[in-house]
N, C-alpha and C positions, 0 to 999 in steps of 0.2 A: 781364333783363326790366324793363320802366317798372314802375312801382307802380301809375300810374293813368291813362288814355285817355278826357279829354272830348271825345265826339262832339258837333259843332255843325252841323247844318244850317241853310243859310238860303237865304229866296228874297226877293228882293226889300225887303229891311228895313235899310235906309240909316239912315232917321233915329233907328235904335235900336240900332244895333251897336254905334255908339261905345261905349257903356253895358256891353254885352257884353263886348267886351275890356277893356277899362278893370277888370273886376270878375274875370278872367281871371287880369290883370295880379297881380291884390291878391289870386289863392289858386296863382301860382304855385310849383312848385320844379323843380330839376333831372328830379327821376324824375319826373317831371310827362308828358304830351304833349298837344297840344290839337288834335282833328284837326276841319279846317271841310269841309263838303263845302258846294259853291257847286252849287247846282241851277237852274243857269241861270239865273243873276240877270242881267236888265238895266238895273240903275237905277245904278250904281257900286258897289252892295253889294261885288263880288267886289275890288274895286279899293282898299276900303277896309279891308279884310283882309290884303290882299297887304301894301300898307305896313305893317298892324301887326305881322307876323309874326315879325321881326329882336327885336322889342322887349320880349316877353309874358312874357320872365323862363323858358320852356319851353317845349322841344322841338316846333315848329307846323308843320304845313303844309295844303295843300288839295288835296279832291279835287274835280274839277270835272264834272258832267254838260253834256256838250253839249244836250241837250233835256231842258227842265222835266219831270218825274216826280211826283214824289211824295214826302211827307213821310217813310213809311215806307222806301220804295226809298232814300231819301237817310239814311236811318239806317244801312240796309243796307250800302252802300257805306262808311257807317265804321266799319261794325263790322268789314268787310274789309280796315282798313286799318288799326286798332287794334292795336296791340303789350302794354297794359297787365295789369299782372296784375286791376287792376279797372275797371271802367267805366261812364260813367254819359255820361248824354246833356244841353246845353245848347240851348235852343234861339235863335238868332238873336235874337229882340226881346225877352228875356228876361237876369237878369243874376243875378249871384253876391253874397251877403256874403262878405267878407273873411277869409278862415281857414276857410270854410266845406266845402271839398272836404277837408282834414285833417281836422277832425273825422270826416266821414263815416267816410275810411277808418281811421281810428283805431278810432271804435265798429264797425264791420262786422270790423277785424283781434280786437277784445277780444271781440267774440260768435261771430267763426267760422261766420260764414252763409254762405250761398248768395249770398241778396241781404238788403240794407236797403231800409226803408221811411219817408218821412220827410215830415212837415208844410210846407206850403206858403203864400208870400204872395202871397194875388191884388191885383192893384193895375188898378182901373179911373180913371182920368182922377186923380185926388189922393185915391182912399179907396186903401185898407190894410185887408185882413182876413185873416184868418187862418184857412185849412183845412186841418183834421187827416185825415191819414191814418184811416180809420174802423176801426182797430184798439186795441181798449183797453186791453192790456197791452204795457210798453214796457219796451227794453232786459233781454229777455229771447230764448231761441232760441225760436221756434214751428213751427210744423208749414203750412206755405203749405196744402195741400190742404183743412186744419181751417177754414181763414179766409174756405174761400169761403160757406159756408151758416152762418145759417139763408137759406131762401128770399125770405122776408118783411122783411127789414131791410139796410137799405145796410152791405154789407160789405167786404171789399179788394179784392174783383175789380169793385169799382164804383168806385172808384178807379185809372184804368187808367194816370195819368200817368207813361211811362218818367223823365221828368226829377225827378220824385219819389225817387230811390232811387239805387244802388249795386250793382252786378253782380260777380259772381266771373267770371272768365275761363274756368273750366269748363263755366258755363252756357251760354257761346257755344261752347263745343268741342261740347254737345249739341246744338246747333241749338234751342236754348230762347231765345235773345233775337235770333233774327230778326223782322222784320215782314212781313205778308203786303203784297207788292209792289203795286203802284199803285192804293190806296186814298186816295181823299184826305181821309176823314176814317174815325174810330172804327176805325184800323188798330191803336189801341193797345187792341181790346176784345179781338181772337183771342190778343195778343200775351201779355195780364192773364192771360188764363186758362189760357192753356198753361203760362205759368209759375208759377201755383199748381196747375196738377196736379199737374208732373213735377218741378221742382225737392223738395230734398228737406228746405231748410231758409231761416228768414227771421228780420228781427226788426224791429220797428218801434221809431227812439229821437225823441227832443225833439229833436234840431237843427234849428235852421230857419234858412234862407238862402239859399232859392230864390225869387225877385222873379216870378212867371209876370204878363207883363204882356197885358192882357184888354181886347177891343175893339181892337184892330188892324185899322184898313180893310182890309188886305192878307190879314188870316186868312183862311182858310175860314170859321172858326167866323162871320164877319160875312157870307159870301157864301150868295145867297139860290138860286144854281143849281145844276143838276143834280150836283153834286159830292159836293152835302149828303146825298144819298140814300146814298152809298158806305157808312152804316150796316145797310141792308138785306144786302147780303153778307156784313158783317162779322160781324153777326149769325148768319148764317146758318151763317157758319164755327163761329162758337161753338158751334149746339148740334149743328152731324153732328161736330166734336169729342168734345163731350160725349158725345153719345150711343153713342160708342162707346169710352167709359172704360169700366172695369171697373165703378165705381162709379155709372154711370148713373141708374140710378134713384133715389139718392140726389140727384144734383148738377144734373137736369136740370129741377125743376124752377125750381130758382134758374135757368139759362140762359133758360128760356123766360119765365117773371115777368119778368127783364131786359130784355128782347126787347120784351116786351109794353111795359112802360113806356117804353119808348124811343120806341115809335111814336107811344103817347099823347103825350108831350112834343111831338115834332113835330105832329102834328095839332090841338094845343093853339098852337100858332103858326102857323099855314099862312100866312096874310096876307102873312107876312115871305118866303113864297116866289113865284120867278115863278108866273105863273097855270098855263103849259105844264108848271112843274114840281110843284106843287100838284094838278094831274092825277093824274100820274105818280108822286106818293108815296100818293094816295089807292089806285090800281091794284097795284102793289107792295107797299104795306102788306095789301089784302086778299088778295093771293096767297100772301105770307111765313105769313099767318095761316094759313089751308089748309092750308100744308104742314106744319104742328107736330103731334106729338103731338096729336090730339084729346083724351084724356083729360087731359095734364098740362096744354092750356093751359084746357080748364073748370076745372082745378082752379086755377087761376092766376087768371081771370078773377075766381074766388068770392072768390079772397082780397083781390080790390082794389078799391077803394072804388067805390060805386056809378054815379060818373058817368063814371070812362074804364071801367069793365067796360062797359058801356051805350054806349057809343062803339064801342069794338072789336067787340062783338057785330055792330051794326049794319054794321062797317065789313064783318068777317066771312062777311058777307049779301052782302056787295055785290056783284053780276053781273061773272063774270069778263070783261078784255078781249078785245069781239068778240061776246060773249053779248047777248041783248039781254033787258032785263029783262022 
């Protein structure tokens, strides 16, 4: 078996792949394999992959979707294609430090987890910052399930980036690092959570060497249409998940406070959506609210600051579609 299998999806990101392979190049080895899956690029992305393949120092090939999907479904697809004892995902306009994949599996073989968790550099236009995994004891085993609460404070499961981390190949034998298929955004929130419930061990270390590059015209995260709502489901996976752990009551209300803030975020930005879709997250957002727990989400609402509680209340009110007020 490989040692290790970088899953890369891309669509459409030409003018940032070079970057990608190039950095590919500089954390190759033999045990290596670097699998891209081409999700229907038409810009030459898939073109300029092909040539690099022969050259990346390890084991490459691609898989290709005839029809654009989805970011998660294009995980998917590598993960089905993945040989490695360990796994970790790249994404397209995003790039590696040099020696950076060694380490990883170096500290994941020295602590014997499940999965790693690891700090990340966001890079918008020529700034450089630095986010940390919102875990505060490092290079230690921990307990995934421990790490999702308290309710009230950003913890690992608000952290949901797959490229963030390092997988054991067991995890995929349990069906624990799939993605929920054709989501095209916040596919990695059902993904965060399932694999801090079930997984049975983790660890967060200091390596850093992940370049996640931010503001890409071509993102979703920049696109203003209906795509962006693909959080209302996602969400919604997450708490008929929850709600039916063992530990429920415990964990659910962290799911729904998540939930909550999400919406507020979006609503906090409408302007940046079409007007047809500004609509349609106003409509969706009061229905997703309705359907929660009543009790855990007044208890969610109490806890958060007075001007989005006062928002989602109102939104909450809002005459379903078709109703007239």
């Amino acid at each position: 078996m490989l040692k290790l299998s970088v899953i890369v999806p891309f669509h459409n990101v030409r003018p940032y792949v070079s970057e990608a392979l190039r950095s590919l190049r500089a954390n190759a080895r033999p045990d290596y394999e670097f699998v891209f899956v081409d999700d229907c690029s038409d810009d030459g992305t898939g073109e300029v992959v092909a040539d690099a393949l022969g050259g990346l120092g390890a084991p490459a090939r691609v898989v290709r979707h005839e029809v654009n999907s989805s970011i998660g479904t294009a995980r998917n697809s590598g993960l089905a294609a993945a040989r490695g004892e360990w796994l970790t995902f790249l994404d397209g306009d995003d790039w590696l430090a040099p020696g950076y994949l060694e380490r990883l599996v170096t500290d994941a073989e020295r602590l014997g987890v499940d999965f790693l968790r690891v700090d990340h550099v966001r890079c918008t236009a020529r700034a450089r910052s630095v986010y940390r995994a919102p875990i505060g004891r490092r290079g230690v085993v921990l307990d995934p399930r421990a790490l999702i609460l308290p309710a009230e404070r950003s913890t690992s499961v608000d952290y949901p980036y797959s490229w963030a981390g390092l997988y054991h190949r067991r995890l995929l034998e349990r069906g624990l690092l799939d993605f929920p298929e054709g989501l095209h955004t916040a596919e990695d929130r059902p993904w965060i959570w399932r694999l801090h419930r079930e997984a049975e061990s983790c660890a967060a270390v200091n390596t850093l060497g992940y370049f996640y590059r931010r503001g890409v015209g071509s993102s979703l995260t920049q696109v203003g249409d209906m795509r962006q709502l693909d959080f209302l489901p996602a969400f919604d996976q997450v708490v008929a998940e929850t709600s039916a752990d063992p530990e429920a009551a415990a964990l659910l209300p962290k799911a729904v406070r998540t939930y909550c803030a999400i919406i507020a975020h979006h609503l906090g930005r409408i302007e940046y959506f079409q007007p047809s879709v500004a609509r349609e997250l106003k409509s969706r957002s009061a229905s997703a609210l309705r359907r929660l727990p009543q009790d855990v989400l007044a208890a969610a609402l109490s806890s958060m600051d007075v001007e989005r509680a006062a928002l989602l209340r109102r939104l909450r009110r809002r005459p379903a579609a078709g109703v007239a007020a």
